[in-house]
N, C-alpha and C positions, 0 to 999 in steps of 0.2 A: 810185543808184550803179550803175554799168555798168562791168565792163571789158572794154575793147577789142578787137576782134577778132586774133588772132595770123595769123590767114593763111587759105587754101583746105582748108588738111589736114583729116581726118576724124577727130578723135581717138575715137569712138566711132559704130558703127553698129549695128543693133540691126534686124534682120527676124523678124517673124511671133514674138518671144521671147514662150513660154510657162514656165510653172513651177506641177507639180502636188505636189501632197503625197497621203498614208493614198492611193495605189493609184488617183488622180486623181479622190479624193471632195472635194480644198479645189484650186481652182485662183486661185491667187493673181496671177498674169498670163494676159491670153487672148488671146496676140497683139501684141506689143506692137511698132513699127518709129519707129524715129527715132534721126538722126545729132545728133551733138553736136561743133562744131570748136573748136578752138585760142582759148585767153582767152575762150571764152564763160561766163559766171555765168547757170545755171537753174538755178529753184527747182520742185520736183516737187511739188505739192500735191493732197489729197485726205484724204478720209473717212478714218479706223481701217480697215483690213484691204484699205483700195482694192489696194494692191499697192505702195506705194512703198517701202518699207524692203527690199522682196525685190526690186525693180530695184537699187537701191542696191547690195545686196549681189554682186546677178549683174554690175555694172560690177568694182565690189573683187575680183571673182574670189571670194568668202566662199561661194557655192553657185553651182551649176551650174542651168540651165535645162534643162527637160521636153524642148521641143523650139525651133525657130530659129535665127538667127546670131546671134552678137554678135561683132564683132570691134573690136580696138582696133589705130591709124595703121595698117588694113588688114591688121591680121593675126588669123587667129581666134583666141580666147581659148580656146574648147573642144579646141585643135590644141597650146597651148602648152606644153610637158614642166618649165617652169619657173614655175607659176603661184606659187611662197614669193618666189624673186625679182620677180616682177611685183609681187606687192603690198607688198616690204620698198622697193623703186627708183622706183618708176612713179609708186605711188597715194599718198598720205595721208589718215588718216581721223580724222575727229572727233564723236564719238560724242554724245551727250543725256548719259549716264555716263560719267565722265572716263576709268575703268580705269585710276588711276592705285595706283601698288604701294603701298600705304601705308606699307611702313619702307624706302620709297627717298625721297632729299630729292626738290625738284623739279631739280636739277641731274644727279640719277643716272638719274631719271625721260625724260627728254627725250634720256639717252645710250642708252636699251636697242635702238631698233631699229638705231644705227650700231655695235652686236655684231658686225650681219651682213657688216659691209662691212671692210674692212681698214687704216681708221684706228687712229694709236696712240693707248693712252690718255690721253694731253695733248693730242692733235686732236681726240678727242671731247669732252671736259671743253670744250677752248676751243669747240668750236663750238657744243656745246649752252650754254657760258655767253653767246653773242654770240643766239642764237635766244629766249635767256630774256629778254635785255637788249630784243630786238626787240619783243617784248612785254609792257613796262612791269614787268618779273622782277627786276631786277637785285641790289635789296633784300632778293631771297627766294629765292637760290640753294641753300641749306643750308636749307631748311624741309621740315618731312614735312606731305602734303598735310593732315594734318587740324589742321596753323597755319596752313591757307591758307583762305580764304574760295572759295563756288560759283565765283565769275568766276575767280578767283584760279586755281585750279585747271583749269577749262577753258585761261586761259592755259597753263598747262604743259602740257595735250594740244595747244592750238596750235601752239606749239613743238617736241612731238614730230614732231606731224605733216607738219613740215617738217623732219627731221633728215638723211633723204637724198637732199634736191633733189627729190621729188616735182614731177610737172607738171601733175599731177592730185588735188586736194583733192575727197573726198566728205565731206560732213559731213551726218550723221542726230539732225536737232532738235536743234543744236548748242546752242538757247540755252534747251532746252525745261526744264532744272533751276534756271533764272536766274531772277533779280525783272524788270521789265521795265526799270530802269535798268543792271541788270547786263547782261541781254541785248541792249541796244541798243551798251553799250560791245562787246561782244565780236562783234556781229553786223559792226559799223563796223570793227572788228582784221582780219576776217576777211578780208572784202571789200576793206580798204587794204593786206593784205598779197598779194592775190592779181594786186589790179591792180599794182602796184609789181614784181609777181617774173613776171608774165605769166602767167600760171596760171590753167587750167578748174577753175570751181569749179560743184558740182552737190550742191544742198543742197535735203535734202529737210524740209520741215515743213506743219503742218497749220495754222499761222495764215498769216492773207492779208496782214495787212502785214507780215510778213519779207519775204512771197513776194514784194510790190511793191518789194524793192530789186532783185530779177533782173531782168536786161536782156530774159530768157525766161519764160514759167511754162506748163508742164504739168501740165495735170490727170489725173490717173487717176480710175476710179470701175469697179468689180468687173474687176482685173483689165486694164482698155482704158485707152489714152488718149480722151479723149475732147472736150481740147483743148490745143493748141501751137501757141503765140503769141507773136512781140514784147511786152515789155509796153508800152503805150504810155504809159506814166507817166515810162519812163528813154528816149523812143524821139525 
């Protein structure tokens, strides 16, 4: 599964990105450079503690890096006075843990992040009810997550995670709490809704064959890349 290239633009570029921790005795990236454009799908793969979940999070704006650039459609991230709106407008994210409120249904669930935005209450209702429908919901709008099944539930963070037009999905081992027929359904949702809505998706996991539906895969191992490639299986 591949989607399409969206254009020239740079939606992410990344030089010499470091990120230390305890006074720079864990250094969890050591350098890290590579761009990412428009409708590209990579998957970041590597070891426990390689460093992927702490890129992930330096893309989401969730921590700051040590030292380097990162900028996003060319503008630096580290410069921006507005990083709550960057990640409530820009990103969407979808977690291994759904983080979903457990005495919110999944309909109320999928309305929290358009709080931020200036929809009224019956444009959020309807559009989180059209996002739940999008993914296979529609049966289960009035449910509190724990009448919902593992996939069941990640649908509802999929659906959140497109609440306010995101053009960027990060998902961290999205399917890593699923049985493998749950996760194959939800990996296939992901990936047909990103290619359908044009959207960079950049999903990190530690198995190889998730990692073979990316068009891309990067490897980390302490901190580095240490390979970025086409994959040649979607290529």
């Amino acid at each position: 599964m591949t989607i399409p290239n969206g254009g020239s633009e740079w939606v992410f570029e990344a030089s010499g990105l470091r990120k230390e921790y305890d006074d720079g005795q864990v250094q969890a990236l050591r350098g890290v450079d590579f761009r990412v454009q428009q409708g590209e799908f990579v998957a970041i793969v590597g070891q426990s503690g390689s460093g992927k979940s702490t890129l992930l999070q330096m893309l989401g704006a969730l921590d700051h890096p040590s030292a380097g650039a990162l900028s996003y459609r060319g503008a630096s991230l580290s410069e921006r006075a507005d990083l709550a709106a960057y990640r409530a407008h820009e990103i969407g994210f979808i977690f291994q843990c759904f983080h979903l409120l457990p005495t919110f249904t999944a309909l109320e669930n999928v309305q929290i992040p358009m709080f931020e935005t200036r929809r009224s209450s019956a444009e959020r209702r309807h559009r989180a009810s059209e996002l739940l429908k999008a993914v296979g919901l529609e049966t289960r709008l009035h449910h509190l997550p724990a009448k919902l099944s593992g996939g069941e539930r990640q649908r509802v963070a999929i659906a959140r995670s497109l609440a306010n037009g995101a053009s960027v999905l990060l998902a961290d081992e999205p399917t890593g709490n699923l049985d493998s027929e749950s996760a194959e359904l939800i990996l296939s949702l992901i990936v047909g809704l990103c290619r359908e809505q044009k959207l960079t998706l950049i999903l990190v996991t530690h198995d190889r064959g998730i990692a073979r539906q990316a068009a891309r895969i990067i490897e980390l191992k302490d901190g580095r890349i240490v390979s970025d490639a086409p994959n040649q299986e979607t290529t």
